[in-house]
Every structure is written in C-alpha cells, then in structure tokens.
N, C-alpha and C positions, 0 to 999 in steps of 0.2 A: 636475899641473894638468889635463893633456890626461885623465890615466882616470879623475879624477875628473868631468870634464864629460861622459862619456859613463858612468859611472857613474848619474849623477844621474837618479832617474828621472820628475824633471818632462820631460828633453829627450826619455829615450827613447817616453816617450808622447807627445811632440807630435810625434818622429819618425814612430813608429805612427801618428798619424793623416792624419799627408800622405801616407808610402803606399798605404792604405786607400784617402782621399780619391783620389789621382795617379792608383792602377792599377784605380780600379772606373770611373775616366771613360774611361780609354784602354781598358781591356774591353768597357765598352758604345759606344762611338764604333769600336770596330775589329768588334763581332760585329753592327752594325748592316753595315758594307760588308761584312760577310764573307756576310748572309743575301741581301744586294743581288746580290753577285758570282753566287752558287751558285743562284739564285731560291728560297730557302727563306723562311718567311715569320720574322716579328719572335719571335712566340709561339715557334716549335721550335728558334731560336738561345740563345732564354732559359733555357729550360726542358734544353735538352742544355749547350751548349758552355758559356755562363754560369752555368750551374747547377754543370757540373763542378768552374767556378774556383773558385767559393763555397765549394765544399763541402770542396774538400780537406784544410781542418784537422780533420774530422771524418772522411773517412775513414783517413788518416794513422794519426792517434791511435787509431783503432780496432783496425788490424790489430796496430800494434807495442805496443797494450794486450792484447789476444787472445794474440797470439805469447811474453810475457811473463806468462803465465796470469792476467791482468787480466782475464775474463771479465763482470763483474759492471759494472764502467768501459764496457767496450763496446757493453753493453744501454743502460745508462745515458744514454752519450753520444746515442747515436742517438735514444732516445725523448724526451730532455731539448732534444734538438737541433731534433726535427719540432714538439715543443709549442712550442719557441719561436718555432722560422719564422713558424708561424700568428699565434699569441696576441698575441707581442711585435712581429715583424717588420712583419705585417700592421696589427697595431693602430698602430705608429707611423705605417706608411705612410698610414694612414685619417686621422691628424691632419694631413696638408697637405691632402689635398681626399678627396672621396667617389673613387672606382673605378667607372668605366661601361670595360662592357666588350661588344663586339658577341658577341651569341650567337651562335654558328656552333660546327659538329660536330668544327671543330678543337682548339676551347678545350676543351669536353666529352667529347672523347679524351683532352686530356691529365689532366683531371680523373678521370676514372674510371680511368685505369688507377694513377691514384697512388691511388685507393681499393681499387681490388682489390688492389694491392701493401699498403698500411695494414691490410687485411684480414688478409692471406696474415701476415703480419708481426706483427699479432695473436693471430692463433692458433695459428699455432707457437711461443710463449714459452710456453704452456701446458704448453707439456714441460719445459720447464728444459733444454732442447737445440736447439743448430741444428745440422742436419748438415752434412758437403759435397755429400751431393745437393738439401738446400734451398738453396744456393747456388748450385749449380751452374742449378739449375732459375730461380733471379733473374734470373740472366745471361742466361738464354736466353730470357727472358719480353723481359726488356732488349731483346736484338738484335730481336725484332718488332715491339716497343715502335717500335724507331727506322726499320726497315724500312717499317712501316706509316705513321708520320710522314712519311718522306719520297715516299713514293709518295700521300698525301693532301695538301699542302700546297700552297702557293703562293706565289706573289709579292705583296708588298702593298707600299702606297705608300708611301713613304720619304722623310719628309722632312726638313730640319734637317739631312744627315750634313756631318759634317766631312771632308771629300774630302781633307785635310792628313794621315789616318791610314790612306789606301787602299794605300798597299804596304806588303808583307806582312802584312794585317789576322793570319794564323793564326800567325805569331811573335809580334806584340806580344799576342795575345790569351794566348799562351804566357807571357809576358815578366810581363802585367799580372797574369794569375794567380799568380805568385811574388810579387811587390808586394803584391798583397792577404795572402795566407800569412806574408809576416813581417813585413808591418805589424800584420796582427791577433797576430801574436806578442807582436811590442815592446809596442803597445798595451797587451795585459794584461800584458807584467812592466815595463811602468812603471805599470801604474792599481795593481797588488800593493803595484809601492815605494813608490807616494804612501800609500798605506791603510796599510802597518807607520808610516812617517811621521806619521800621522795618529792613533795607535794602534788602528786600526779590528781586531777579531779577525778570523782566520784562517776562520772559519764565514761571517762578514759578507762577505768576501771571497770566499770557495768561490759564496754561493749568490747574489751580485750580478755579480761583477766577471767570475768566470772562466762562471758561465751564459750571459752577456750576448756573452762572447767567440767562445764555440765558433758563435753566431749572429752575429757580427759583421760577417764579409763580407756575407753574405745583407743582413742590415738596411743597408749603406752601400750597394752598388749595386741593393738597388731603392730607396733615398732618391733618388739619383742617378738612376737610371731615369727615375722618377715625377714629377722636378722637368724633364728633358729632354723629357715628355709622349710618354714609350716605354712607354707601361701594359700591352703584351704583355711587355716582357721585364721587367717591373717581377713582373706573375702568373707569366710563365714561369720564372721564377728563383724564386722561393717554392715553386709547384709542382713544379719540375723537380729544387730540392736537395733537399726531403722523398724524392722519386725516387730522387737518388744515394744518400744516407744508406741508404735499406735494399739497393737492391742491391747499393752496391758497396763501403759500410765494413760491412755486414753481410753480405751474396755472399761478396767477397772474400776477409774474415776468417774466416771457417767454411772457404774451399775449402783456406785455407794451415793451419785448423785446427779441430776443431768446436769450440763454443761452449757450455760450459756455466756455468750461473749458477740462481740463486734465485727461483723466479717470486713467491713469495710477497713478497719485499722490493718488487717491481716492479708489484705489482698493479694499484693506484690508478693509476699514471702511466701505465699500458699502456691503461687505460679512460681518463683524461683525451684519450692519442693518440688513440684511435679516435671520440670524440666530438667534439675538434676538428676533424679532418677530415671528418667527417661533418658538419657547420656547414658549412664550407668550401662543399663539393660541392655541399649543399641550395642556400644562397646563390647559386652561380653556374649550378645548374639552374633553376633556379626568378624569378631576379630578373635585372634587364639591369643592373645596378649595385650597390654595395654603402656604403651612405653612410656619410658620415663620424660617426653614432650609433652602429654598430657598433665605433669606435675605442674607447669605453669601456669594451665587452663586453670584446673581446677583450688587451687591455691587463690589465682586472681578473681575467682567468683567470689571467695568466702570475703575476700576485701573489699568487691563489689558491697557485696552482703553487710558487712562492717559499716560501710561510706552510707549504705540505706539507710540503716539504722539512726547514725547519724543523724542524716536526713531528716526522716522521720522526726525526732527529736527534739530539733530546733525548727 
C-alpha cells in the first residue's frame, strides 16, 4: 500500500510542486535579507545567488551529460534552456502585469554582459568545439563580471521582508536550492507518469513536459518574485540564469572535458538564441517597461520553438 502511494505519480507531482512552490519563497525571502545584510542591491542577489539556485538542473545535467559523451544534450540543454527563460519564462511573467523597471547602469550591465556572453556563446558553436581554454576564459570573464557588480552596486530599499527568515539567510538559501532541484525533479517524473497514464507519446512528453522542466525553477521563482513585487530579482533571475547556463554548465563542462557536437543540427536554435536575447537587451535599453503585449510575442516564439523541434524530429 505505502510503495504504491508513493509510486503513484498524481502524488509525486503534487509533491514536486510544493517544493518548487516552498523552496522558491524561502529563496527569495532569505536572498532578499541576505542583499539587506551584505548592502548589495535586489537586482545582483537575483541575477548571481538566485540565478545560481535556478539553474542547477541545467548545469548538473550538462557536465554528467558531456562527461558521458552526451555532447549534443549539452548544447541542446543550454540553448533550449536560454530560449526558454526568455520566450516562456518572461512571457508567462508578462501575463500577471507589464515589468517597469528603473533604468540605471546597473540593470544595463547586467544586460550586456549576458549579451556579450550570448555572443561569445554564439559564435564559438561555429566550430563544433568548445575548448578548455573557452572555458576557462567564461570563468574568468565570470569573476569580473562579479567583481565589477559588487564594487558598482548598492543598497536599495527593502521593503515587505520577512524578518522570521534572517538567520542564517546563506544556509537556507543553500537548503531552498535543493528544494527547488528535486522538486523540479519529481515534478517531471510525475507530469511523465501522468502522461504514459494518459497515453500521451513519449515525443509529446520530450518536447512539452521535460522542455518546460529544465525551465522550471526559473519560471516558479520569478512567478513568486513578481507576485512579491521583487521585479529586480524577478529580471535578475531570468538574466542572471541565461548567465549561469553558459558559463558554468558550458565553462565547467569543457574545462572537465571539450565539447564536441554538430553545428549543423543546432543552427536554427543557435539563431533563435541570439535573436531572443537581442529583443531582450533592445527592450530594456530602449523602453522603462515592458508590457504586458509583449506576453504574446514571446509565449508564441517558445511555440514556434516547440513546432521546430517537432520538425526537426520527424
């Protein structure tokens, strides 16, 4: 009786989504006192330490796909990963309200160096190789990246925290990042077991359930973010795990091994990446807000993106 109620995978995904749900409030409630503590501002807690939490099932999966001569998974992941922060992430988030966001040279740092890295990241799959010294060289863009963050930042005004999660905010942000990782785990192998249950095929499932997944974290806490009206760490977590994904599930994985793969399979979605992001970028150099009109744009790329796949496919 007990393995089969934990077998069952209506419970293991309603498991999945209470840790999801649990550890993306206690992440953002603890990296809110943790930017308070250390005087760092909202935006560069989101975009490093929130971004980090996010992103770990993507970089996870990439190295011990790489390491496993999965090379072609690990491209994959990562470009499949960035389109979707944008298109899907972003676009869901625009359906609760528009995004105003203050221009300042802070926001516009973080934004450009995730395009120069979108860039750099772009044009090296050209080869059908990532070295270890393109790696190595991620990392070391990284640490100025953070360097320069924190020597330009500041303290802003804080309001709403829940003063009930100030001790130890960097263990439970520790703690809540595990929570989100195997809740997005369970998540998808109960949304799988309901979908065989369902007889949904295994392709319907690849290009809905498990795409949707490796973007999971990202989309729950800045839903969570955005309804908490933390619109820095709602952009800082969008921009800052597109950030991780290449340097550190793509850095990392080349420096423990190079990377080789097919450019030609990956063309089109190598150009969808760098067009999305380049949307992004224009939008937030250009406009103090981003309404909630652009939720349709970007919602119907990721479907585009879906329909490719397909494609692709068959």
């Amino acid at each position: 009786m007990l393995d089969s109620l934990f077998l069952n995978p209506y419970l293991i995904f309603l498991i999945g989504c209470f840790l999801l749900f649990y550890g993306s409030d206690l992440l953002i409630n603890n990296s809110i006192v943790l930017a308070l503590r250390l005087n760092l501002s909202k935006l560069f807690i989101g975009s490093t330490i929130v971004a980090l939490g996010t992103s770990l099932p993507e970089i996870v999966v990439s190295i011990v796909a790489n390491m496993n001569d999965n090379s072609n998974i690990v491209i994959g992941n990562i470009i499949g990963s960035n389109i979707a922060n944008i298109s899907l992430v972003l676009g869901v988030l625009l359906l609760f309200r528009s995004i105003y966001f203050e221009k300042n040279n802070k926001l516009i740092f973080h934004v450009c160096f995730l395009m120069l890295l979108t860039f750099l990241f772009y044009f090296s799959l050209k080869n059908g190789t990532i070295s270890i010294y393109f790696g190595l060289f991620l990392i070391s863009l990284f640490v100025i990246y953070i360097l320069l963050s924190i020597i330009y930042t500041d303290n802003q005004d804080f309001n709403e925290i829940d003063h009930s999660v100030s001790d130890y905010p960097i263990l439970k942000i520790v703690f809540s990042s595990i929570l989100i990782y195997f809740g997005s785990d369970l998540f998808i192998d109960g949304a799988i077991g309901i979908s065989y249950n369902l007889g949904v095929s295994n392709l319907v499932v690849g290009l809905t359930i498990v795409a949707l997944g490796t973007s999971l974290p990202e989309l729950v806490v800045s839903i969570n973010s955005i309804l908490k009206k933390q619109i820095d760490i709602s952009l800082g977590n969008i921009i800052g795990s597109n950030i991780a994904n290449i340097v550190f599930a793509i850095g990392l994985s080349s420096i423990i091994k190079e990377i080789y793969f097919s450019y030609n399979s990956i063309l089109i979605f190598n150009n969808f990446m760098i067009l999305l992001t380049l949307l992004v970028f224009l939008l937030i150099l250009f406009f103090k807000k981003i309404s909630k009109i652009f939720s349709l744009l970007f919602i119907s790329i990721y479907f585009v993106f879906i329909y490719l796949n397909f494609y692709k496919v068959n």
